[in-house]
KEROZA-351923 format. One record per residue: residue number from 0; residue in three letters; x negated, y, z of N, C-alpha, C in turn. Coordinates in pm, 1 decimal, decimal comma. Example, Ala and Ser with C-alpha at 12.3 -4.5 7.8 and 13.67 -1.06 7.14 Angstrom:
// residues 2
SITE   nr  rest        nu        nv        nw       cau       cav       caw        cu        cv        cw
SITE    0   ALA   -1319,0    -569,0     780,0   -1230,0    -450,0     780,0   -1320,0    -330,0     780,0
SITE    1   SER   -1285,0    -225,0     708,0   -1367,0    -106,0     714,0   -1290,0       3,0     787,0
END
This chain:
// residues 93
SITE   nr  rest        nu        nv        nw       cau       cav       caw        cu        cv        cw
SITE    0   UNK    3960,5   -4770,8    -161,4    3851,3   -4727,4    -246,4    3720,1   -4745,8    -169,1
SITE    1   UNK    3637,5   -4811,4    -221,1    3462,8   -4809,5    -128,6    3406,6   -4693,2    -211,3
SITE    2   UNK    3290,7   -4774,2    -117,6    3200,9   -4629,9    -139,9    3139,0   -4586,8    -250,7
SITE    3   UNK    3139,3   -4727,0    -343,1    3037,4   -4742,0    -474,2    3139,9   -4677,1    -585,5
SITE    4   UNK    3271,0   -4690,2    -595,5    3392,2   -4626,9    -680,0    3366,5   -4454,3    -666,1
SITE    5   UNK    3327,5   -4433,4    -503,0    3336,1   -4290,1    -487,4    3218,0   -4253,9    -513,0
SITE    6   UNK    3068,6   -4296,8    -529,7    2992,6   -4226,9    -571,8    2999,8   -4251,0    -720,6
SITE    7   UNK    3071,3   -4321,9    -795,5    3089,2   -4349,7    -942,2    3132,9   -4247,9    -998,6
SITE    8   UNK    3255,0   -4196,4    -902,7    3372,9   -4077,2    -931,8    3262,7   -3950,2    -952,1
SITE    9   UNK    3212,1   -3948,4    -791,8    3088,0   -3826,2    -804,1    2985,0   -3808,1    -922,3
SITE   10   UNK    2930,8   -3876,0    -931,8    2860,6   -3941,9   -1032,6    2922,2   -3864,8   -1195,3
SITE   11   UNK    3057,5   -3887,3   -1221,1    3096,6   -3868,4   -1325,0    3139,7   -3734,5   -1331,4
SITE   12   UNK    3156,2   -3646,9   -1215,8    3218,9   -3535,0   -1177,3    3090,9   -3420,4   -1201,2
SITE   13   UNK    2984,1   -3493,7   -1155,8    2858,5   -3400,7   -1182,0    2820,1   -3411,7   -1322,1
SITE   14   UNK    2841,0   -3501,8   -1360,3    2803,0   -3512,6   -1536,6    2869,6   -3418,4   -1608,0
SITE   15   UNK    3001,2   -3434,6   -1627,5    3103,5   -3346,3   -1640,1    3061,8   -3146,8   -1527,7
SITE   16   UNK    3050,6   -3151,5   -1519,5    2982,1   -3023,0   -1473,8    2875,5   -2968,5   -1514,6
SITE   17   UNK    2778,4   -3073,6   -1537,8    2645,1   -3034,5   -1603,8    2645,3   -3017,3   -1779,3
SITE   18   UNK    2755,8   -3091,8   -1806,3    2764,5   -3095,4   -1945,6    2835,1   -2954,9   -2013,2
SITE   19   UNK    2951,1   -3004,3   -1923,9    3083,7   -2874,6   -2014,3    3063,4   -2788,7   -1925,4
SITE   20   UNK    3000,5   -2738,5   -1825,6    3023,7   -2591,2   -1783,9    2940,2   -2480,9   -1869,4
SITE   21   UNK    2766,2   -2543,0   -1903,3    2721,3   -2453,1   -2014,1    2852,6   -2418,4   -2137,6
SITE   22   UNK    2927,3   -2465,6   -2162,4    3050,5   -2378,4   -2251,8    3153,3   -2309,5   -2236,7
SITE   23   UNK    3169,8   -2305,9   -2103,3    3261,9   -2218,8   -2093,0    3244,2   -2079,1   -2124,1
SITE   24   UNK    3372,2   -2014,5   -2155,9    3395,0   -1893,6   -2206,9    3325,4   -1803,6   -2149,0
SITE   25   UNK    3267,8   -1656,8   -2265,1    3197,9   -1603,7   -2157,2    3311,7   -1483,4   -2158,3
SITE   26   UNK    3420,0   -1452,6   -2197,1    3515,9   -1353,6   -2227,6    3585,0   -1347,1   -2074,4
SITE   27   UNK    3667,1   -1294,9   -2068,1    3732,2   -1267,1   -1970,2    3868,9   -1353,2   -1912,7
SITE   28   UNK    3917,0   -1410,5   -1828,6    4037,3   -1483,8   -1852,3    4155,6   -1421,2   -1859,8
SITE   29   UNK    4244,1   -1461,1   -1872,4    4389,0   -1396,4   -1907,5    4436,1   -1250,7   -1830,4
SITE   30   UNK    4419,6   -1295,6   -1690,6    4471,7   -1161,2   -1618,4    4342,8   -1085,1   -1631,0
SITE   31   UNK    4220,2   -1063,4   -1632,6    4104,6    -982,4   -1643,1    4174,3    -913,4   -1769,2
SITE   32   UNK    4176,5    -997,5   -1861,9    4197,0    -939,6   -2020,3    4289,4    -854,1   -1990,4
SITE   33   UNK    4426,6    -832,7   -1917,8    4560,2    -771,0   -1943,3    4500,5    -621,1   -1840,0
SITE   34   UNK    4472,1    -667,9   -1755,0    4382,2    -539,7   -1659,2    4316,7    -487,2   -1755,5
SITE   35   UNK    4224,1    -505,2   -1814,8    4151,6    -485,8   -1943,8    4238,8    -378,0   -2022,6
SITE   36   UNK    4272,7    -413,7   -2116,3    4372,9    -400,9   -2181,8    4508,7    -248,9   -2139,3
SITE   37   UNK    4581,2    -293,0   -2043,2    4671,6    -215,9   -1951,2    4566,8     -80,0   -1915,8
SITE   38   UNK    4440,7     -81,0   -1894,2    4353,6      48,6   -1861,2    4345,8       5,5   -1737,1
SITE   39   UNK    4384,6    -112,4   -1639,9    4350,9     -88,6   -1494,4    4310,0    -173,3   -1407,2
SITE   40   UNK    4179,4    -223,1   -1492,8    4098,1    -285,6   -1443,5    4014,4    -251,8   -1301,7
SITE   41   UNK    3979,7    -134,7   -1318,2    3884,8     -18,9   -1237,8    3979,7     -54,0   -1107,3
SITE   42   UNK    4130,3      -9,2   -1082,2    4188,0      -4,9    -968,8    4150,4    -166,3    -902,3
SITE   43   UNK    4132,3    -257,3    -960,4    4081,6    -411,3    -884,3    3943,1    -398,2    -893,1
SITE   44   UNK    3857,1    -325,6    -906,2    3731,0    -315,5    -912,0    3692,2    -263,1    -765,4
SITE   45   UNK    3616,6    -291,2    -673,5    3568,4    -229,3    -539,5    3460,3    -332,6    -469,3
SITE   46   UNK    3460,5    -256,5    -352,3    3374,5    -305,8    -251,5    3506,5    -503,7    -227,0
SITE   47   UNK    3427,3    -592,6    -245,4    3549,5    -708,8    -232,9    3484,7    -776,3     -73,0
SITE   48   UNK    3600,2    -832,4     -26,8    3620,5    -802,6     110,9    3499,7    -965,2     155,9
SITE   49   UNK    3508,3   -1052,3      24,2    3415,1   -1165,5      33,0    3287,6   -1174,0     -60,5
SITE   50   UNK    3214,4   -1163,6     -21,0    3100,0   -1170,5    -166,0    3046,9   -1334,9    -180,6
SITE   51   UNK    3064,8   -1350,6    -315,6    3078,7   -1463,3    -358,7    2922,6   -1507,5    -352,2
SITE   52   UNK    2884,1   -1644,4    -284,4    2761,1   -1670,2    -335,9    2705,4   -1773,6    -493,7
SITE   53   UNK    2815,6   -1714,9    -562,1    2777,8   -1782,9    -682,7    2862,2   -1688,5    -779,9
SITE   54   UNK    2803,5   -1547,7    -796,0    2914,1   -1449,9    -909,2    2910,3   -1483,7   -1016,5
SITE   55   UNK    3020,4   -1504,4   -1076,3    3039,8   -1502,2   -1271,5    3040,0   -1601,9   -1267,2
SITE   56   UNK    3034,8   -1721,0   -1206,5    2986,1   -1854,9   -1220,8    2861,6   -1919,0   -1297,1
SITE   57   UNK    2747,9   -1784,1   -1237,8    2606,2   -1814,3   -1235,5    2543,5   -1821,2   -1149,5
SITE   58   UNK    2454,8   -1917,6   -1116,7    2325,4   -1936,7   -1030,4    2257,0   -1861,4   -1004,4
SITE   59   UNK    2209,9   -1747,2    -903,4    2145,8   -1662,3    -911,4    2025,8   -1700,8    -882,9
SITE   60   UNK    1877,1   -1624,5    -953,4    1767,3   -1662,7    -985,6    1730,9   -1762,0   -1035,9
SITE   61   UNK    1839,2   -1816,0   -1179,6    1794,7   -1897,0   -1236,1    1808,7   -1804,4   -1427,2
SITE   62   UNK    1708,9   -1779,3   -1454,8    1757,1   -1676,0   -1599,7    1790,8   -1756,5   -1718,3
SITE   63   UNK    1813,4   -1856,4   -1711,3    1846,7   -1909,9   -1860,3    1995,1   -1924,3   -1802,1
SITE   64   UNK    2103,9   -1886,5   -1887,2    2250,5   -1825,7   -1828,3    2307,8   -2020,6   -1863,2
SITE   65   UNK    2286,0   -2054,4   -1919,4    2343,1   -2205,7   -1995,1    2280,6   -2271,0   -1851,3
SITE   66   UNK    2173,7   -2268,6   -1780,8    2115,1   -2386,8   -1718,7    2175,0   -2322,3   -1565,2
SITE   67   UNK    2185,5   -2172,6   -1545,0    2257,9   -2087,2   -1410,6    2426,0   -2163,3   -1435,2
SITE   68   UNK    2455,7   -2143,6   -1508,7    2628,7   -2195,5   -1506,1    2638,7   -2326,6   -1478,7
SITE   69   UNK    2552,7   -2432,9   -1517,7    2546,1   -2566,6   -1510,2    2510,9   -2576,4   -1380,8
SITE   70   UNK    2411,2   -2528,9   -1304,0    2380,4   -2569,5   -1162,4    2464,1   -2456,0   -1089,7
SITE   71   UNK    2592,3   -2345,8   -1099,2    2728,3   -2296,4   -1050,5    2795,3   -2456,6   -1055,8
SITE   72   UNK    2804,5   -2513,5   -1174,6    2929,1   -2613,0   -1154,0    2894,7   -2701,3   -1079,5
SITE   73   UNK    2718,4   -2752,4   -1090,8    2701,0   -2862,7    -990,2    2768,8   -2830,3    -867,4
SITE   74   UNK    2695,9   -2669,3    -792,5    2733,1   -2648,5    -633,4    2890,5   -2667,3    -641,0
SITE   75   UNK    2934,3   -2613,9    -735,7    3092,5   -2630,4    -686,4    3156,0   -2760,6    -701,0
SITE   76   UNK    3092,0   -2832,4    -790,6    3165,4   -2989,2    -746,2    3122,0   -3063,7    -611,3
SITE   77   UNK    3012,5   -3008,5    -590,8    2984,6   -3061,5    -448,4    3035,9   -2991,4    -342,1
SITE   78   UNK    3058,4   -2883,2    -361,8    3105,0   -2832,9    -192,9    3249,1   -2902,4    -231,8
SITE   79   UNK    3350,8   -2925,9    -313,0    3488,9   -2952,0    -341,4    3491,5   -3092,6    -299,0
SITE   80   UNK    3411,3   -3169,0    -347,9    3366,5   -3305,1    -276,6    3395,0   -3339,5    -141,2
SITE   81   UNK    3255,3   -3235,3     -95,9    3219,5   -3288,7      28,4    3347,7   -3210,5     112,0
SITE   82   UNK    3404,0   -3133,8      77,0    3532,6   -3051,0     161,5    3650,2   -3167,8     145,9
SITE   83   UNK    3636,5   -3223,1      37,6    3817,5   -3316,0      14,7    3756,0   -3464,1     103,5
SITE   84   UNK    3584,6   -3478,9      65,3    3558,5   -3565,6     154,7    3606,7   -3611,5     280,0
SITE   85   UNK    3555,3   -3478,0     336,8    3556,2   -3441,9     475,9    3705,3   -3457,1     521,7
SITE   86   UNK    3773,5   -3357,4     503,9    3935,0   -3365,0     490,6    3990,3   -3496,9     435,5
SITE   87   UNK    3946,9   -3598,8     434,3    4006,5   -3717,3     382,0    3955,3   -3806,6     497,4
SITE   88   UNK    3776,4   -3802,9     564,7    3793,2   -3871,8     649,0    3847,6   -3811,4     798,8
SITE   89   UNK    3886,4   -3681,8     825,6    3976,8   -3631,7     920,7    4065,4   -3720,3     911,1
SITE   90   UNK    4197,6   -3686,5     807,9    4298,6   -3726,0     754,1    4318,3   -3884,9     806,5
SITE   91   UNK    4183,5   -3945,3     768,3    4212,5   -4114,7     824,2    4211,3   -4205,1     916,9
SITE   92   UNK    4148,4   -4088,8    1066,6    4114,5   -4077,0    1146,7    4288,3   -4076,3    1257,9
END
């Protein structure tokens, strides 16, 4: 694979991020819901041992929630990138 395929891939990976992440659900996912639901949500609720720098999968200090989720998915296709990147040119090494 060169390099022009892999920024093509990137390329299409950020599009796809910028596009469909403004839609994702804003509800809860499956196990949230059943915690939910069951009454025991609260007991997974605390001080969490990592604090996320991107909560809910919004951008913080960005207030339009559609354009915060879209630049969440950008950062996360790029750090996933540049991590499988990275780990790929270890790997070939």
């Amino acid at each position: 694979m060169n390099r022009r395929d892999i920024l093509i891939g990137l390329g299409i990976a950020l599009l796809v991020a910028i596009i469909l992440s403004p839609f994702a659900s804003p509800h809860p996912d499956g196990l949230e819901r059943v915690a939910e639901d069951k009454g025991f949500l609260e007991k997974g609720e605390g001080k969490p041992l990592v604090v996320s720098p991107i909560p809910d999968y919004t951008f913080p200090g960005i207030q339009n929630e559609k354009a915060a989720t879209a630049m969440a998915g950008i950062a996360g296709t790029l750090v996933v990138f540049g991590l499988g990147y990275g780990l790929a040119k270890l790997l070939k090494k």
